[in-house]
MARDO-654233 format. One record per residue: residue in one letter; x, y, z of N, C-alpha, C in turn. Coordinates in steps of 0.05 Angstrom, whole numbers, plus 5000, padded with zeros to 4 digits. Last residue first. Layout:
# MARDO-654233
AXYZXYZXYZ
...
# end
This chain:
# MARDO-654233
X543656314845545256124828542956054805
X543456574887542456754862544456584839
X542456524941544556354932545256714898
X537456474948538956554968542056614960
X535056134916534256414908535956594920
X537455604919537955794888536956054892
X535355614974538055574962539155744943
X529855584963530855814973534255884965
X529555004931530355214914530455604934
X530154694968533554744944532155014931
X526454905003528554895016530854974992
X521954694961522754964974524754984975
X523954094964524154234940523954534946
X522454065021524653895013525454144983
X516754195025519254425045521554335023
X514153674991514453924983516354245002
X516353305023516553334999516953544985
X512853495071516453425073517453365048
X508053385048508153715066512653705067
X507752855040507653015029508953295034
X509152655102510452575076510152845045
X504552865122507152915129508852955107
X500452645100500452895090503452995099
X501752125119501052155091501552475082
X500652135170502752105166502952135131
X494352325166497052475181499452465171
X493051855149491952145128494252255143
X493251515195494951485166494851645146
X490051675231493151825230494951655216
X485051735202486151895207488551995208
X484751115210484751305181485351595186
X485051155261486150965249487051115225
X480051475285482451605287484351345270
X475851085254476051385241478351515244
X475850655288477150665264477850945247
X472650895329476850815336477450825308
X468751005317470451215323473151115321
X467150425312467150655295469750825286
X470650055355468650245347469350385322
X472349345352473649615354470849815348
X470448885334472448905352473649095366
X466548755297465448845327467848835343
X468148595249468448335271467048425289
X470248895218467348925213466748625229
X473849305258471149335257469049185244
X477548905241477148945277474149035275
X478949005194478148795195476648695226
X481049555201478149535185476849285189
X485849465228482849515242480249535226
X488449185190487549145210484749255223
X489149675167487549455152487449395165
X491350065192489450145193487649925174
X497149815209494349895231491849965224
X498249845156498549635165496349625190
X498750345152497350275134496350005145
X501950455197499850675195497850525180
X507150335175506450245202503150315202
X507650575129507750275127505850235144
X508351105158506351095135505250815129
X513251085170510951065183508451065172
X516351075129516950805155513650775168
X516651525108515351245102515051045104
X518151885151514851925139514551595126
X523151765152522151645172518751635170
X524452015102525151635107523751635135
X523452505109522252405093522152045096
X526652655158524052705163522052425130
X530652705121531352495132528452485153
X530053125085530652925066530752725083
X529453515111527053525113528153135095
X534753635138533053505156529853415140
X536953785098538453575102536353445126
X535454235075534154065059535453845071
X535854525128532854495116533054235101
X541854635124540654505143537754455136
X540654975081542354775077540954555097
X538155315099537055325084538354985069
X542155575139539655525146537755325137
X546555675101546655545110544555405130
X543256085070544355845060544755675075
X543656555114541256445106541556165092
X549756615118548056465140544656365140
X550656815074550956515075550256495102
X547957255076546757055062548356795067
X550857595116547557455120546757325097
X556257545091555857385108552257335117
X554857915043555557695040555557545068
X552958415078550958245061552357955043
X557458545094555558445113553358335099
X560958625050561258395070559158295088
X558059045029558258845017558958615032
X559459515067556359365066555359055052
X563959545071563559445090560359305080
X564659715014566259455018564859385043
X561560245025560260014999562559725013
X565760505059562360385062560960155041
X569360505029569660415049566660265057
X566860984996568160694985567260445002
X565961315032564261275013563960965007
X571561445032569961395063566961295053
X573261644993574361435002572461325019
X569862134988569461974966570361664972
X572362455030570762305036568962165019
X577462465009577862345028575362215037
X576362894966577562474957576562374987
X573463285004573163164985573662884979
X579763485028575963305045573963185029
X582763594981583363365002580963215018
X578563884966579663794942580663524962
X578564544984576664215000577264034986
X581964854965582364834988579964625005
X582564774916584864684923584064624960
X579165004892577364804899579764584911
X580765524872578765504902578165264913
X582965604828583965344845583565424874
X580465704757580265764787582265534804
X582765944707583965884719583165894755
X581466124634579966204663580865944682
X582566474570584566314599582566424619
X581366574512580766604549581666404564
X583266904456582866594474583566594500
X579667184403582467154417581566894427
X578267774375577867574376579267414387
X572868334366575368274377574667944374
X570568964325570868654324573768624345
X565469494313568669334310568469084331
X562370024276563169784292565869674293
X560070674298561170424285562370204291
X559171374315558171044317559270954298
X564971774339562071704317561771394328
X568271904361566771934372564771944359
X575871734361572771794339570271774367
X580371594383580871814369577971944350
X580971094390580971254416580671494410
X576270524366577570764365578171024378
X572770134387574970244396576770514389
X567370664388567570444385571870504393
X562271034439565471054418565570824410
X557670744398559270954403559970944431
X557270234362556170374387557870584381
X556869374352557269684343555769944365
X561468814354559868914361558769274347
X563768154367562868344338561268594351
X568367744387566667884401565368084374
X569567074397569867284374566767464382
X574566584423571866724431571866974408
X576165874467575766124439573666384431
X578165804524575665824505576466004493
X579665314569580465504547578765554535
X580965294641579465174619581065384596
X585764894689584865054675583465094650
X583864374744584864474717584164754705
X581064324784583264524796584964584763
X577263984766576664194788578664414789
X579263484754578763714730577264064741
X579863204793582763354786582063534765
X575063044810576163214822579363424810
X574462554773572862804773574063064782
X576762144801578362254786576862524771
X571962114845575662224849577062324836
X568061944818568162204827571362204833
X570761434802569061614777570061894788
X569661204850572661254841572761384815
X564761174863566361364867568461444858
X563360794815562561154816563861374836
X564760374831565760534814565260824801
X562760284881565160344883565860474852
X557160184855557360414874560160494882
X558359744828557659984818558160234840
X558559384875561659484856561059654836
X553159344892555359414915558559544897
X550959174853550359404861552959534876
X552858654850553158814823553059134836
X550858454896553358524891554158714871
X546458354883546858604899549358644903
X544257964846544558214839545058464863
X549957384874546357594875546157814870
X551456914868551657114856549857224846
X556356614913553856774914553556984889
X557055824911557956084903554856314901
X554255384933554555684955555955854949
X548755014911552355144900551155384926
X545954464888546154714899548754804896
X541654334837544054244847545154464860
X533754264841536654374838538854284853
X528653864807530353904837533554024824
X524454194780526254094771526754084796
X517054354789520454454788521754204793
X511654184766513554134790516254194777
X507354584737509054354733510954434760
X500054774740502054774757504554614756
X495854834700497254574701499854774715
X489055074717491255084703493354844715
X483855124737484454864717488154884713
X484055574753483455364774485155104759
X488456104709484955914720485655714747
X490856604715490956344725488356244736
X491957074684489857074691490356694699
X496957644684496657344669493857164686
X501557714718499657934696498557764678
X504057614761505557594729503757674715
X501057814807504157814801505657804769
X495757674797496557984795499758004800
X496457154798495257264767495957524769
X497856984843500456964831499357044801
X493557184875495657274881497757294859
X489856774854489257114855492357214855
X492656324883493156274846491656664842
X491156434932494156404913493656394896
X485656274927487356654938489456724923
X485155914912484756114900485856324902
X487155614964488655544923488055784921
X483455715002486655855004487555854971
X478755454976478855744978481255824982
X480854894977480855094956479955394964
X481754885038484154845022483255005006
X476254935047477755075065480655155047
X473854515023472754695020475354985029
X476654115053477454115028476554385018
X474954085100477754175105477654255077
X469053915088468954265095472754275088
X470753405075469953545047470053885056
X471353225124474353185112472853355078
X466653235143469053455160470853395138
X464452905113463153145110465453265123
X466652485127466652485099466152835099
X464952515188467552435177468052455155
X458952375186460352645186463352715185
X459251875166458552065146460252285153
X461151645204463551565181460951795162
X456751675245460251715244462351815224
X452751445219452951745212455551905226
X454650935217454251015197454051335189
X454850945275456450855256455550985228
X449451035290450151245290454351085286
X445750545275446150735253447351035267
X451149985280448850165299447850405271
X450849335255452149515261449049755269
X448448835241450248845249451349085257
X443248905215442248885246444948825255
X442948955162442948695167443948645198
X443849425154441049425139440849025152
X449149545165446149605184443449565175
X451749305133451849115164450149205171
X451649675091450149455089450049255110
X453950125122450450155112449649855102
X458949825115457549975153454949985146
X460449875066461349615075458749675106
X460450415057458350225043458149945067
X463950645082461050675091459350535076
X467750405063468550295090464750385108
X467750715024468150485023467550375051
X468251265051466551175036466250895026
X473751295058471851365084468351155077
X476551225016476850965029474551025055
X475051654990475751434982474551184996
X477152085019474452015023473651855011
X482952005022481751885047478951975047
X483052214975484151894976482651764993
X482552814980481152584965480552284974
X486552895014483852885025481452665008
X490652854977490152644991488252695011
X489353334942489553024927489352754953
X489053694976486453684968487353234948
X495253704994492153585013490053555003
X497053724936497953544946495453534973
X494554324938494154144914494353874927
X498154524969494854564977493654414958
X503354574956501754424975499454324980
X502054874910503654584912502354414936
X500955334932499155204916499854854916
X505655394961503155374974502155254956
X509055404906509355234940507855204947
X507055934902508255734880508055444897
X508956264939506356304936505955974913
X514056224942512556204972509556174959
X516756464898516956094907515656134925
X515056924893513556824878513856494888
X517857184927515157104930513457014917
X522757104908522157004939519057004941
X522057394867521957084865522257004886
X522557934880520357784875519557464871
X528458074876525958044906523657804898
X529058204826529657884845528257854867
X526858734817526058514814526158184828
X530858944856527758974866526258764850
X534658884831535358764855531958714865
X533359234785534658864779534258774805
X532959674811530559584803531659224788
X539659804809537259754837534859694836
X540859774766542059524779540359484802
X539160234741538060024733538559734750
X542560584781539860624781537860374770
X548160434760546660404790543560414789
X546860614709547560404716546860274736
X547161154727545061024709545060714711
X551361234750548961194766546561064747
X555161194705555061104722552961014748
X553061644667553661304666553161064686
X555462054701552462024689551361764686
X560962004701558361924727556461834715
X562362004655563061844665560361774689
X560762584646559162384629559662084644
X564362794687561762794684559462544671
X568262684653569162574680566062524692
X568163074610568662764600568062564637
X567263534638565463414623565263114620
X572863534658570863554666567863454660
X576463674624576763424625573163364644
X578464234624579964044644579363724647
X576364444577574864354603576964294630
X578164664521579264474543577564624554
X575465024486577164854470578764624499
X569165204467570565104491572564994473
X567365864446568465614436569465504458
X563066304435563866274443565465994435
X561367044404560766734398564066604417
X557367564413559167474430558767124419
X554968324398554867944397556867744407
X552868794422554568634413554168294417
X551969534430550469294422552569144412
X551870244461553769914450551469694451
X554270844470551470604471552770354451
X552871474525554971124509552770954493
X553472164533551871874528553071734512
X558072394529557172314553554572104557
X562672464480559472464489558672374514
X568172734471567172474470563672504477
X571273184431569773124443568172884458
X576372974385574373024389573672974420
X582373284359581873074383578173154385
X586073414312583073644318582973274339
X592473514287590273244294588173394312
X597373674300595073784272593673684272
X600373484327600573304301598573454283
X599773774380602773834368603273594335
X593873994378594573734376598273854362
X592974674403592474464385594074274388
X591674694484592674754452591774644430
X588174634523586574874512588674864482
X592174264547592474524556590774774540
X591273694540592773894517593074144528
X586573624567589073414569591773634555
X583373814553583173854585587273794582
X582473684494583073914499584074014524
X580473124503583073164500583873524500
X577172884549577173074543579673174532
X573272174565576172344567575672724551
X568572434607570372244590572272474588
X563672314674565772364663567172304638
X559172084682559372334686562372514679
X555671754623557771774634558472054656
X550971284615551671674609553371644634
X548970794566549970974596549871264590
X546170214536546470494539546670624566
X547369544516547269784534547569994525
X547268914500546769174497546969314519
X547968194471548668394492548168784484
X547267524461547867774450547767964475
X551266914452550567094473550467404459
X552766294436552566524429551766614451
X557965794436555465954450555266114439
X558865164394558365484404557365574417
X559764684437558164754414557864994420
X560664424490563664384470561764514440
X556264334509557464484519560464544501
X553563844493552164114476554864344490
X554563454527556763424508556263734494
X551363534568553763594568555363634545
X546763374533546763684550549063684556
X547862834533546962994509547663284512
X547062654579549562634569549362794543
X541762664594544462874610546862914591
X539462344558538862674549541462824571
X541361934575542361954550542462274552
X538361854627542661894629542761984597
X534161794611534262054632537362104626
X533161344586533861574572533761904583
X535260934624536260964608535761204582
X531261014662534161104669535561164643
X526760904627526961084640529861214645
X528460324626528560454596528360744608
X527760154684529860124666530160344650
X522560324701524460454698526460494688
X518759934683519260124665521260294673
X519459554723521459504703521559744682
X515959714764518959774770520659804747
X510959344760511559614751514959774758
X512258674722512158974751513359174743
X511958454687509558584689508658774716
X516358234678516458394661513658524671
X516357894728519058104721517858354698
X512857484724513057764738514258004746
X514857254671512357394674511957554695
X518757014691519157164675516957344674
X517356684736519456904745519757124728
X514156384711512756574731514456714736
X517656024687516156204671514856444680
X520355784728521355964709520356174699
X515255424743515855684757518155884744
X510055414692512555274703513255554728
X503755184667504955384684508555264698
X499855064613501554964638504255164641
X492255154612494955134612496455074624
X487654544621489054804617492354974606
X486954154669486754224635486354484638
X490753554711488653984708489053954680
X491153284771490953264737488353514735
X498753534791495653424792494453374768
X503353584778502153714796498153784788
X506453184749504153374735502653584757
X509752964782509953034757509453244747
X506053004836508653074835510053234801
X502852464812502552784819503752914818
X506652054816504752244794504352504795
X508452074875509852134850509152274830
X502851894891503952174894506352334875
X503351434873500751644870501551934863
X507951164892507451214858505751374855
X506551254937508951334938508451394898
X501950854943500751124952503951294949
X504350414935502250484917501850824919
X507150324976508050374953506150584924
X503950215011505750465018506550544992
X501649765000500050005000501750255000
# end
């Protein structure tokens, strides 16, 4: 019998029950709720938030223009006659008057020809968080397959009691034929008979109980992957995994992004204290124009190359790296501490599949023992050897040891696969 009910379950196991419909793997659920949480649009988000930055930087190496105007009144100009003593020009040269109202209009085109590198160090970051940014919705995704194996599982489970609630209304029912026909022949009582009914009926409300939890879950796991999971659907049993305690969980990724941005910003810093260059052609018209010697309107033109040279930033430049380092420091410390709480979750998780795999050999020791007590006593009851009731707890706590078995079947495959999730193998 043990056997029989080991191949049952097996089956099952397979096919995780017998359903029409579609069929559902848990791979597949990982993919489907990846792509249907809302988190993932950020990706493409990050990705064209960093483009347009990088766009706007690079626009900085592209002419500027800049136009410009004014009109003044001066309370003072020059006065070459003040200057000359009231004489004539010792060149015969008549010096004009200047005007005391000014007026100038001018255009100004600009050219970066060095940054210090700045820009380029910039775009670097830009990159860089972008990166980060997409690595941290990768991490928020993975989350989710912790809940998706918890919810995945349950059903598993709850499939596996509804299959062997079955079984045992099976045999409840057999055993009430065998009791309704002793009572129709003055061998048995008729509250035997409504023993083993309401026994059929408590073991159909548990069932009632089970599927309403299915539902919830299978509600649960249709608003996770976006995907409408019938009743009928074909739940396939995961593969058993080969474990590994190499760790490689998208939060590492995170953890050496975040070092490389700082060390991004560090070398950032030296373009701080560089000097820039810019090309530049000024056009403009007004009165006076350069000419030192006219006091008519007209125009004129300058053109050259600006040297602008700050090193203000000489003086936090050290607190700065230093606390770009201190930055670092932090990402390495955080990374260790999240490498040691996962292998202590692994190792938890280790211990799981080593106890649930030796819980399992003793479930079918007992199960034997269980089956063996409980033909017997069928044979006890229809002798008048035993009550009703006795037989009911008989069948009972071979449904017990039955669902054990099961219920340690299914932790067993959890367990490897928290492993894999723990693991990010």
């Amino acid at each position: 019998m043990i056997k029989k009910f080991i191949s049952i379950i097996s089956c099952w196991l397979l096919t995780f029950g017998y359903v029409q419909g579609q069929s559902l793997t848990l791979e597949e659920c990982y993919r489907l709720a990846k792509e249907n949480y809302p988190a993932v649009k950020k990706i493409d988000l990050v990705a064209k938030s960093a483009d347009y930055t990088i766009r706007n930087a690079n626009k900085k190496f592209l002419p500027q223009f800049n136009i410009s105007g004014q009109a003044t009144y001066q309370s003072q100009v020059v006065n070459y006659a003040e200057l000359l003593g009231g004489s004539s020009s010792p060149l015969g040269v008549d010096f004009p008057t200047f005007s005391k109202d000014q007026y100038r209009i001018q255009g100004e085109v600009e050219q970066m020809l060095f940054d210090g590198g700045n820009t380029r160090f910039q775009n670097e970051i830009t990159k860089a968080n972008a990166q980060l940014q997409k690595q941290n919705v990768e991490v928020e995704l993975y989350a989710i397959n912790d809940r998706i194996n918890s919810i995945f599982f349950s059903i598993f489970l709850l499939d596996a009691q509804l299959e062997l609630n079955t079984l045992k209304i099976d045999n409840l029912q057999t055993q009430l034929d065998k009791t309704e026909a002793a009572y129709k022949y003055g061998t048995a009582y008729a509250s035997d008979v409504n023993e083993i009914k309401a026994e059929i009926e408590n073991t159909k409300s548990t069932n009632i109980d089970y599927q309403g939890n299915r539902s919830a879950f299978l509600k649960m796991l249709s608003i996770f992957i976006g995907k409408e999971v019938a009743s009928s659907s074909e739940l396939v049993k995961p593969e058993p995994v080969l474990l590994s305690e190499t760790i490689n969980r998208p939060e590492l990724k995170t953890f050496d992004l975040q070092k490389s941005m700082y060390e991004t910003q560090t070398k950032q810093l030296r373009s701080s204290y560089l000097p820039t260059f810019k090309a530049f052609f000024q056009g403009a018209y007004g009165r006076p124009t350069l000419n030192p010697v006219s006091n008519d309107f007209g125009a004129w033109y300058i053109t050259g190359i600006r040297l602008n040279w700050s090193l203000g930033s000489l003086y936090t430049i050290k607190n700065q790296r230093a606390m770009y380092d201190l930055n670092s420091q932090t990402a390495d410390a955080d990374r260790e501490t999240f490498i040691r709480n996962v292998k202590m979750d692994i190792a938890q998780q280790d211990e799981n599949v080593r106890k649930y795999t030796e819980m399992m050999g003793q479930d079918e020791k007992t199960i034997a023992l269980r089956e063996a007590v409980t033909q017997s006593a069928s044979a006890q009851l229809a002798n008048g050897v035993i009550t009703t009731h006795e037989y009911i707890q008989k069948i009972n706590n071979e449904n017990a040891a039955k669902q054990n078995l099961i219920l340690h079947q299914i932790q067993l495959l959890q367990a490897q696969y928290n492993v894999k999730f723990k693991s990010g193998n």
